[in-house]
Backbone bond lengths (Angstrom), bond angles and torsions (degrees), N, CA, C in turn:
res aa  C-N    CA-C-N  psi(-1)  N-CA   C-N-CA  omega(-1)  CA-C   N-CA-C  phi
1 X - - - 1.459 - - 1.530 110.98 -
2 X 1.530 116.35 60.22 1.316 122.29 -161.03 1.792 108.30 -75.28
3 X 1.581 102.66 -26.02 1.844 117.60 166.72 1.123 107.95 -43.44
4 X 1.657 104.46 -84.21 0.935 124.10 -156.22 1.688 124.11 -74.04
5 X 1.577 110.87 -13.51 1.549 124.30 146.40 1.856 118.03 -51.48
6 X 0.948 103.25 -34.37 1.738 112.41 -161.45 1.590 97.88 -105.12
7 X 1.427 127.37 -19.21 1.547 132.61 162.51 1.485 117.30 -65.42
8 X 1.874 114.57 -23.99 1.445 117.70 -153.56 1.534 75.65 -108.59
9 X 1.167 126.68 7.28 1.529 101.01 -159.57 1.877 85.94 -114.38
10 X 1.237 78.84 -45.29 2.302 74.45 -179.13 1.564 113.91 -71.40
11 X 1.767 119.34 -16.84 1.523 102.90 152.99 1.446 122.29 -71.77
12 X 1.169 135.59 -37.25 1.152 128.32 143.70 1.246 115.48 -9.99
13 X 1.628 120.37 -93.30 1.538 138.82 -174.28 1.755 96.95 -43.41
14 X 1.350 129.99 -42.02 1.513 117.68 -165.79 1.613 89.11 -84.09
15 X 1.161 136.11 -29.60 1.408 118.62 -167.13 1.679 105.12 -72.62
16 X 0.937 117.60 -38.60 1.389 139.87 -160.27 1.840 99.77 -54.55
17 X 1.477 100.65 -45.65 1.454 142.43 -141.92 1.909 73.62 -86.10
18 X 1.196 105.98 -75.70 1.549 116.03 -163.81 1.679 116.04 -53.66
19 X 1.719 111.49 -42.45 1.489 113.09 158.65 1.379 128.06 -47.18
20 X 1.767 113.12 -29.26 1.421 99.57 -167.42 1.743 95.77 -100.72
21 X 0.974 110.87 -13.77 1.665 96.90 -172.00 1.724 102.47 -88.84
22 X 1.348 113.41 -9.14 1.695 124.96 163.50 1.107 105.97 -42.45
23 X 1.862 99.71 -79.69 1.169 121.92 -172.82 1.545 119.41 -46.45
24 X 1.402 97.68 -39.93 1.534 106.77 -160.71 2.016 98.59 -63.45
25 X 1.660 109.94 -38.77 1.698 124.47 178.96 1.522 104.09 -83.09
26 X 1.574 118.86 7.52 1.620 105.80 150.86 1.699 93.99 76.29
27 X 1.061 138.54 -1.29 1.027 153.03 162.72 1.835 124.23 -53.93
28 X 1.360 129.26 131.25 1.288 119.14 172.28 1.217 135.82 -92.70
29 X 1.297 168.63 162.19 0.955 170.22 145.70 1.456 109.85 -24.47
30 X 1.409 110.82 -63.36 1.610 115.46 168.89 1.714 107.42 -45.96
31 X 1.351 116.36 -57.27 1.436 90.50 -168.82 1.369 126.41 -91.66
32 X 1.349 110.09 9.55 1.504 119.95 137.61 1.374 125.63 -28.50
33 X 1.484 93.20 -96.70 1.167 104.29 175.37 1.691 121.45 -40.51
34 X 1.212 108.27 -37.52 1.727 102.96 169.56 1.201 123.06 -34.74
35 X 1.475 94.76 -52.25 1.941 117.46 -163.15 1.674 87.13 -69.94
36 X 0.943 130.16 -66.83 1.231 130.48 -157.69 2.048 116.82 -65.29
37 X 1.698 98.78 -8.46 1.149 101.96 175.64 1.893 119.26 75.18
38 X 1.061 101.12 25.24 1.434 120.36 -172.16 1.566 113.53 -122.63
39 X 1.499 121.73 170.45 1.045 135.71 -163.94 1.950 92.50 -90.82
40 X 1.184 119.11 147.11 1.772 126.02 169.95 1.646 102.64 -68.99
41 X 1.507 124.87 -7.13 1.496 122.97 -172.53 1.848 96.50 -102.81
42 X 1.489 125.51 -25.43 0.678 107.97 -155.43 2.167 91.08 -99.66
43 X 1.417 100.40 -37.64 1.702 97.70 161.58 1.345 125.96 -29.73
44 X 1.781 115.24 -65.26 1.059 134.11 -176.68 1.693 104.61 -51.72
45 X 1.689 97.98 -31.97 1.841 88.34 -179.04 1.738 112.03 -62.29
46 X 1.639 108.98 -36.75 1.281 120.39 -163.86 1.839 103.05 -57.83
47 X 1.244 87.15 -49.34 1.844 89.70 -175.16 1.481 113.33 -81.64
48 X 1.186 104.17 16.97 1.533 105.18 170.16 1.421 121.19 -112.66
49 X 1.647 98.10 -6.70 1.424 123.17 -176.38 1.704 103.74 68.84
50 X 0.867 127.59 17.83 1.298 123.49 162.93 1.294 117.26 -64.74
51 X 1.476 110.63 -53.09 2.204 104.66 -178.45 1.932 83.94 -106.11
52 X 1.022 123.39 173.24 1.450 147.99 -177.44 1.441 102.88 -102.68
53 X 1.223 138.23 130.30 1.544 147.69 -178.87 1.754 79.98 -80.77
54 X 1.489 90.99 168.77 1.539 105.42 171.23 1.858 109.58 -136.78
55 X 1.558 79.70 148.01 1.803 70.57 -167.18 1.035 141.41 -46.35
56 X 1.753 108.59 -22.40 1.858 104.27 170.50 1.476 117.13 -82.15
57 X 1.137 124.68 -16.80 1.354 129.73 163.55 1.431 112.92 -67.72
58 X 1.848 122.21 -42.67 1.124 110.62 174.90 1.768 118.68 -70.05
59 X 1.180 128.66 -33.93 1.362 142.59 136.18 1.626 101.16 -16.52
60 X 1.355 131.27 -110.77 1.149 112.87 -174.42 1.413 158.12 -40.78
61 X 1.862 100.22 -19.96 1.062 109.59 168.62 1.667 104.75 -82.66
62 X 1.547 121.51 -16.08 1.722 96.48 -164.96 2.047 102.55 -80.95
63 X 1.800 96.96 -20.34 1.562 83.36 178.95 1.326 91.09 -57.99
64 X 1.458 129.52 -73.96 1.064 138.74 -152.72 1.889 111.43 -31.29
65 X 1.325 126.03 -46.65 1.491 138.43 144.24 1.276 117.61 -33.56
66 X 1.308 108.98 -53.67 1.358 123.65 -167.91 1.515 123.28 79.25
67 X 1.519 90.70 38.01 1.495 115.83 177.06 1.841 124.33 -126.32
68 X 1.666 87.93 107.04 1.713 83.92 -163.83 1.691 109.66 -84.26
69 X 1.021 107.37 148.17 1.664 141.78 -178.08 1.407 84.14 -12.25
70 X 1.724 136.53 159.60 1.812 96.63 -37.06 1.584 92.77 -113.76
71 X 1.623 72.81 170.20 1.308 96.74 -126.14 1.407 123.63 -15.65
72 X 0.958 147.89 86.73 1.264 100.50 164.61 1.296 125.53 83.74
73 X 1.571 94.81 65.62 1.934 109.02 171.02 1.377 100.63 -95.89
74 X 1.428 120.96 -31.75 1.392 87.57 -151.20 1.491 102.93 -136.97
75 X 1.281 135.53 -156.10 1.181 129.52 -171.76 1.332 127.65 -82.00
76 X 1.547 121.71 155.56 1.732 101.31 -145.24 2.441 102.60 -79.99
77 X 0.959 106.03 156.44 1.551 121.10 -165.34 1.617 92.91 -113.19
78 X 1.420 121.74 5.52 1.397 117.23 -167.15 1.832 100.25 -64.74
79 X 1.137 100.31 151.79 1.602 134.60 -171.86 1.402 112.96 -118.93
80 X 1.432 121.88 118.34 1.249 124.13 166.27 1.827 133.38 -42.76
81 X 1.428 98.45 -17.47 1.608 106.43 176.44 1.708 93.89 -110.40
82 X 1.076 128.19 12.50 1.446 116.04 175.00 1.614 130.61 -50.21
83 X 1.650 88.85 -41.19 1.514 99.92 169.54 1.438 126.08 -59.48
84 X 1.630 107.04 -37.05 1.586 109.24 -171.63 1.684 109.23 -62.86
85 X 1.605 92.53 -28.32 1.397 98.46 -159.40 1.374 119.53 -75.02
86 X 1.636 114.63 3.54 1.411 140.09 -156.49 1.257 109.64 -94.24
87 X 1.558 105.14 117.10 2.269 105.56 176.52 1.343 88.45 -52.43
88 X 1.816 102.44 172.33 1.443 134.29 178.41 1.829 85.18 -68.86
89 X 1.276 118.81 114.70 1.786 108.02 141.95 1.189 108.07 -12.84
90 X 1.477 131.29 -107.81 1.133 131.53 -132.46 1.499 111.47 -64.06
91 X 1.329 127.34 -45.18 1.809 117.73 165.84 1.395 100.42 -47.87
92 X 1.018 129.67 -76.81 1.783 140.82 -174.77 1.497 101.97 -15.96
93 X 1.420 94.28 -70.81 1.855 98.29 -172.33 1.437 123.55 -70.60
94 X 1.763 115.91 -36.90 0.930 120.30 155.16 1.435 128.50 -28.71
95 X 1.402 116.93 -53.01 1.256 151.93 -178.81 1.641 117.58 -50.65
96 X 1.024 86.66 -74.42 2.142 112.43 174.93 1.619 89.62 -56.19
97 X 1.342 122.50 -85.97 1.497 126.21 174.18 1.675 94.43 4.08
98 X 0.841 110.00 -109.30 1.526 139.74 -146.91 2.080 90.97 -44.72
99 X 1.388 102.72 -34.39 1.644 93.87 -169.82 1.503 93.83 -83.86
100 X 0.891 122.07 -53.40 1.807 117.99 170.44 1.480 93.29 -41.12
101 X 1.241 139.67 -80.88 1.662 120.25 -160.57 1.420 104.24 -58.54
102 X 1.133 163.11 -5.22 1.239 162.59 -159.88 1.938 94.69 -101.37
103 X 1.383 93.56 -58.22 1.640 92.24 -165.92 1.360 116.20 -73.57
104 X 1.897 117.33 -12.36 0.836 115.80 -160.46 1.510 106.59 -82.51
105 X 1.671 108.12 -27.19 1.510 126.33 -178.96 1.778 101.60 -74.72
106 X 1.446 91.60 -27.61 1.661 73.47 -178.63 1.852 106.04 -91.64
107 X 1.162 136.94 -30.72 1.235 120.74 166.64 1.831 100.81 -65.87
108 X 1.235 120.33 -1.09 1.769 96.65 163.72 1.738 115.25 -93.32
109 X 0.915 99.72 -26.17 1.759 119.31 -167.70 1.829 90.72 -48.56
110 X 1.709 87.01 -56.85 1.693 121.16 -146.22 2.015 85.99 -52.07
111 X 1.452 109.66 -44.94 1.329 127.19 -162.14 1.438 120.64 -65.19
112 X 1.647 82.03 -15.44 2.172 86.18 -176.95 1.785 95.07 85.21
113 X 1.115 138.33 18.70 1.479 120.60 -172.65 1.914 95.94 -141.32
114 X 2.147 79.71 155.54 1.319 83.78 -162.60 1.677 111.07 -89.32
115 X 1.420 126.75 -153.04 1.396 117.41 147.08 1.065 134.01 -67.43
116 X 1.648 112.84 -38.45 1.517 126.89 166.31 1.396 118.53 -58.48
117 X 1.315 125.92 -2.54 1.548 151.51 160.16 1.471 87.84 -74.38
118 X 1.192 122.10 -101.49 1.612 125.11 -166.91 1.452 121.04 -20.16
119 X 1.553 99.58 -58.34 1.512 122.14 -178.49 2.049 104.59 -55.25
120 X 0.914 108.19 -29.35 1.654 106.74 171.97 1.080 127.41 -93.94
121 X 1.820 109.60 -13.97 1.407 110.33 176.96 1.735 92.78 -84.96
122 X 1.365 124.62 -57.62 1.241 120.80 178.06 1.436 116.45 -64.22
123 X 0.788 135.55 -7.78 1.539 127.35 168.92 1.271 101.44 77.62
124 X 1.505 133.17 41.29 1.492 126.80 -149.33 2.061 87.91 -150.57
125 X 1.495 96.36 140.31 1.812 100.45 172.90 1.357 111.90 -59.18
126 X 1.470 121.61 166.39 1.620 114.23 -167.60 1.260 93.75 -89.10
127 X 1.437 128.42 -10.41 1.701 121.87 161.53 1.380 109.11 -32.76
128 X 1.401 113.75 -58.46 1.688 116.80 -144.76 1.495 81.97 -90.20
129 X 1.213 144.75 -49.31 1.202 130.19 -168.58 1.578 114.89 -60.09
130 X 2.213 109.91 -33.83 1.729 84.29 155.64 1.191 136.41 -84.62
131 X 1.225 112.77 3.43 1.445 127.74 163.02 1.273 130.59 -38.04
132 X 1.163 106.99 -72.68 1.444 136.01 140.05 1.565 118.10 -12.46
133 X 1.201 109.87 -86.10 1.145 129.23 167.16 1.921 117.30 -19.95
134 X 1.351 88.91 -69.46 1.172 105.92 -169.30 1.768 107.65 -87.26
135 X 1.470 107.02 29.67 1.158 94.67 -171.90 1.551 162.15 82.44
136 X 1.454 92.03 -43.45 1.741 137.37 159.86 2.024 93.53 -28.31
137 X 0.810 128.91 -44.64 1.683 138.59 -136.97 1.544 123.74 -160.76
138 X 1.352 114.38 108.67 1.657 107.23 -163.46 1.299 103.01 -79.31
139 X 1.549 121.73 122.42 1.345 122.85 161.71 1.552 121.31 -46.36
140 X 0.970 125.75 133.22 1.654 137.26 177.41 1.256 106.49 -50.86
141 X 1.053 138.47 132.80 1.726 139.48 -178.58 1.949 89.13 -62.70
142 X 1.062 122.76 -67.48 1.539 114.88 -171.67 1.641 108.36 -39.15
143 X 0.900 123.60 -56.99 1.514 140.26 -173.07 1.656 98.53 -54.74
144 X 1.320 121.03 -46.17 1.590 125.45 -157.68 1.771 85.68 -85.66
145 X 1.567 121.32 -34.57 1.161 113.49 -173.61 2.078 116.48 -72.25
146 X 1.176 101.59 -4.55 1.729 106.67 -150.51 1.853 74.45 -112.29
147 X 1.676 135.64 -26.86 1.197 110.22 -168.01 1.611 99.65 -102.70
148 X 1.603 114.05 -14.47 1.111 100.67 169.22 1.263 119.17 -54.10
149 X 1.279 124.94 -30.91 1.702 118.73 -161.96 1.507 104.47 -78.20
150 X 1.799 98.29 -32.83 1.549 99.83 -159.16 1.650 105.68 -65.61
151 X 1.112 101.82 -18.46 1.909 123.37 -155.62 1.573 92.50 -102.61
152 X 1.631 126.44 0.62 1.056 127.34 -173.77 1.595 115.78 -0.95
153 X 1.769 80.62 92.24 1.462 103.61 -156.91 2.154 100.74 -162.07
154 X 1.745 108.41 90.52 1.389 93.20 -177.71 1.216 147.31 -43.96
155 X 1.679 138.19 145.41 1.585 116.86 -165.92 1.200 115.38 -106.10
156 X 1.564 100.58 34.31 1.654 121.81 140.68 1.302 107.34 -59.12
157 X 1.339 107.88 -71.50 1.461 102.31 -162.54 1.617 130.74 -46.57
158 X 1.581 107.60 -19.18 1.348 138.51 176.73 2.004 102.13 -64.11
159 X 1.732 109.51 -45.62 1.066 107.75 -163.96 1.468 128.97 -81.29
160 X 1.156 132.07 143.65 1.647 140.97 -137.54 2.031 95.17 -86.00
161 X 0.826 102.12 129.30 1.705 125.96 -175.36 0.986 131.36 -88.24
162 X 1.473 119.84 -42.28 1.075 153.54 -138.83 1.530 122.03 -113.23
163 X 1.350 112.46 -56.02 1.320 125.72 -157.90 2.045 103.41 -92.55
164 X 1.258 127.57 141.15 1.622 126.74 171.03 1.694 91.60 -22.82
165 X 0.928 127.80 -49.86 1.710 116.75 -162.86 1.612 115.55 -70.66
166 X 1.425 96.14 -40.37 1.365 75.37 177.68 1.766 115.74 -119.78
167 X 1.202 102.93 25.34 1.262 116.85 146.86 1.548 126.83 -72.96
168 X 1.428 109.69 -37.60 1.295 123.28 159.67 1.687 130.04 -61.86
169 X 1.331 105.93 -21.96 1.242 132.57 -179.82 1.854 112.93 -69.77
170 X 1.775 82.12 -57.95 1.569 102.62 -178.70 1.534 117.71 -57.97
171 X 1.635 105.97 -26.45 1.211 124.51 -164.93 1.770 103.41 -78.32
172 X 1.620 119.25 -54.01 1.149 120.82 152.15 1.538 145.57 -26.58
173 X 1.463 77.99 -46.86 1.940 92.61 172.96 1.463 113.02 -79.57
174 X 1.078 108.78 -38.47 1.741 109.04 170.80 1.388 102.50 -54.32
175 X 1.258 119.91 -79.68 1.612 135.14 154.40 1.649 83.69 32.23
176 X 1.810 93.26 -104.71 1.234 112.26 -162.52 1.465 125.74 -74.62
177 X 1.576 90.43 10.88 1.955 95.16 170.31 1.326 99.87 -76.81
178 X 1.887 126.73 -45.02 1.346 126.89 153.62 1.304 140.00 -5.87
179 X 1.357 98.94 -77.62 1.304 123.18 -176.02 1.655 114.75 -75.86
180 X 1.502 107.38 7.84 1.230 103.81 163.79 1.832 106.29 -125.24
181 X 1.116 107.03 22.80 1.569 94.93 167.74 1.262 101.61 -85.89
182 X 1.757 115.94 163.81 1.647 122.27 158.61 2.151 111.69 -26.73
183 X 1.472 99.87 130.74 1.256 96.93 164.23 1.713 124.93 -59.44
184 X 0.927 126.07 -32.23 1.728 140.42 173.99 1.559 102.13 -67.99
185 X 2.028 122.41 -38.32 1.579 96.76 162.75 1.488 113.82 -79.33
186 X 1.465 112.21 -43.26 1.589 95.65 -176.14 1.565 136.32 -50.17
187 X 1.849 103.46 -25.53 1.320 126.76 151.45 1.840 120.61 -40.54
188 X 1.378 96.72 -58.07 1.815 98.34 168.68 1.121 117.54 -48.12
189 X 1.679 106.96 -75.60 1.194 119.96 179.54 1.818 118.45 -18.99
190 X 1.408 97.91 -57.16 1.665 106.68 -158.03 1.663 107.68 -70.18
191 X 1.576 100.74 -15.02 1.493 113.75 -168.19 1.602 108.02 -69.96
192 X 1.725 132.52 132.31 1.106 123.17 -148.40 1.510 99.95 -101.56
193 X 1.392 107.81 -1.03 1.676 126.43 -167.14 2.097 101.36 -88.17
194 X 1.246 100.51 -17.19 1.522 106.30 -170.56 1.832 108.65 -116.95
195 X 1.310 89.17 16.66 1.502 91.89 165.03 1.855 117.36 -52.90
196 X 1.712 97.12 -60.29 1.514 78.26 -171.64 1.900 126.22 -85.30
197 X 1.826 88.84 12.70 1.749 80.32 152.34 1.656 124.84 -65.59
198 X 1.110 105.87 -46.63 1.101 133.02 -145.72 2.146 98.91 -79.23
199 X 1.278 109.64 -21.35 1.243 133.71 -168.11 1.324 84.73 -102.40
200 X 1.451 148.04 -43.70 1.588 156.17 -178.44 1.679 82.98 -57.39
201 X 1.674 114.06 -93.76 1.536 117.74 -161.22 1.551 111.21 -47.10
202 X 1.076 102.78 -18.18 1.880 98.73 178.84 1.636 98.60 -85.36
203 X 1.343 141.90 -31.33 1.252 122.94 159.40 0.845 122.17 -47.94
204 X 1.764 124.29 -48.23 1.138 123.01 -141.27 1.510 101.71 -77.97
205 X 1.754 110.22 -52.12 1.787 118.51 -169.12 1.497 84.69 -51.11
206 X 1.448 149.18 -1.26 1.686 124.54 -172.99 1.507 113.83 -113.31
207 X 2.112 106.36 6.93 1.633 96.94 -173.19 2.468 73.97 -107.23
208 X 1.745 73.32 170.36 1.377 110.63 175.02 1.689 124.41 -42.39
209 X 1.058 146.38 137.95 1.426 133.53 -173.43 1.614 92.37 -68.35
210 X 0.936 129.53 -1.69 1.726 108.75 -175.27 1.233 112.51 -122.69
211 X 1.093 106.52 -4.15 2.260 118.87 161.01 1.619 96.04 -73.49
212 X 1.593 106.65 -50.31 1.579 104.83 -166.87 1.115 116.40 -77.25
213 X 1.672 125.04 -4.51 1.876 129.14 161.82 1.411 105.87 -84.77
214 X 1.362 116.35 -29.22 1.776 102.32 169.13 1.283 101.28 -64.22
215 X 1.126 135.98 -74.37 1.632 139.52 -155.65 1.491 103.97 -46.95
216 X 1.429 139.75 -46.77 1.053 151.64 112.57 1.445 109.29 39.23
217 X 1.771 90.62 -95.02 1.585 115.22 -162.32 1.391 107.04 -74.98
218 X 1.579 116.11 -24.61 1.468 105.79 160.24 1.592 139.36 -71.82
219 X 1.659 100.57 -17.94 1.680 102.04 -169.37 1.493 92.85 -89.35
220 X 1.592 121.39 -14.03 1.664 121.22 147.67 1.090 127.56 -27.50
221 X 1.129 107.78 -86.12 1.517 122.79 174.13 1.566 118.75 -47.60
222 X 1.363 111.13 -29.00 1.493 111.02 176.08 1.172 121.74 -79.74
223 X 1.923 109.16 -12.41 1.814 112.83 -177.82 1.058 96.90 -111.09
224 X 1.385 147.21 5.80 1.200 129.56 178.94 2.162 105.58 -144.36
């Protein structure tokens, strides 16, 4: 059961992951579990790595932290109105559920592989894998992480787009796509005087490769 050994071991690692960035947002266990619409026995399982969080739950709890995907690099961004700002759990998860089983069948479809494929990589009956599928049953973030690879298929594509949460999410990751360019571009960038360069190169990556060999062949002729 070499899967399903290496599945118990990364809920572990995600629970581990989810206690300290709790702790780190001053946050309790009880009102975890609130947000997430769950029992405080069944939370405590998550951070013990005993049950596996699932990605739209892990999604809501990291706004809810104020820690965007994954988990939890860095120090918590939590906000005192964070909570208000939080869908009902159960539509939310309900919700994600069903688009995670949708995409998950379609990155399997896409793959050439069947369920009875899934069901052997997870070590799991082809019940739970249409389960899954169909929504019925939130796949375990470990489990969604071990078929993404197999389905070599990113678990971006898995992640929610759409909704304040993971719009907020998206917003984070840009964030720190930022904050890791060269300091001298992020310097440009921020400069309010280089707007309409920057409004120039964003035209340009959007005309045709053969508009952008004229423009080209003319600033040619003009330097030489």
């Amino acid at each position: 059961m070499p899967n399903q050994q290496a599945i118990e071991r990364r809920s572990r690692i995600i629970g581990a992951l989810i206690c300290g960035a709790r702790e780190r947002a001053h946050f309790t266990p009880d009102s975890c579990a609130e947000v997430l619409g769950i029992s405080p026995v069944r939370f405590a399982a998550y951070e013990e790595g005993s049950e596996s969080i699932s990605l739209p739950e892990l999604e809501l709890l990291g706004r809810y932290l104020g820690n965007p995907l994954y988990i939890l690099r860095r120090e918590s961004l939590a906000d005192e109105d964070a909570e208000e700002n939080l869908p009902a759990p159960q539509s939310f998860l309900s919700l994600r559920h069903r688009i995670v089983g949708v995409r998950l069948q379609q990155a399997r479809m896409q793959a050439g592989h069947t369920q009875e494929y899934l069901a052997e990589l997870l070590e799991q009956p082809i019940s739970t894998i249409a389960a899954y599928e169909h929504g019925e049953m939130p796949i375990p973030l470990a489990e969604l992480e071990l078929v993404a690879r197999a389905l070599v298929s990113p678990l971006d594509f898995f992640l929610d787009s759409d909704s304040e949460v993971g719009m907020w999410h998206q917003a984070q990751r840009e964030f720190e796509q930022f904050t890791e360019l060269p300091a001298e571009m992020r310097e440009f960038v921020l400069r309010p005087i280089n707007r309409s360069y920057l409004e120039l190169a964003m035209n340009l990556a959007e005309m045709p490769a053969g508009a952008l060999r004229q423009i080209a062949e003319g600033l040619l002729e003009i330097t030489y």
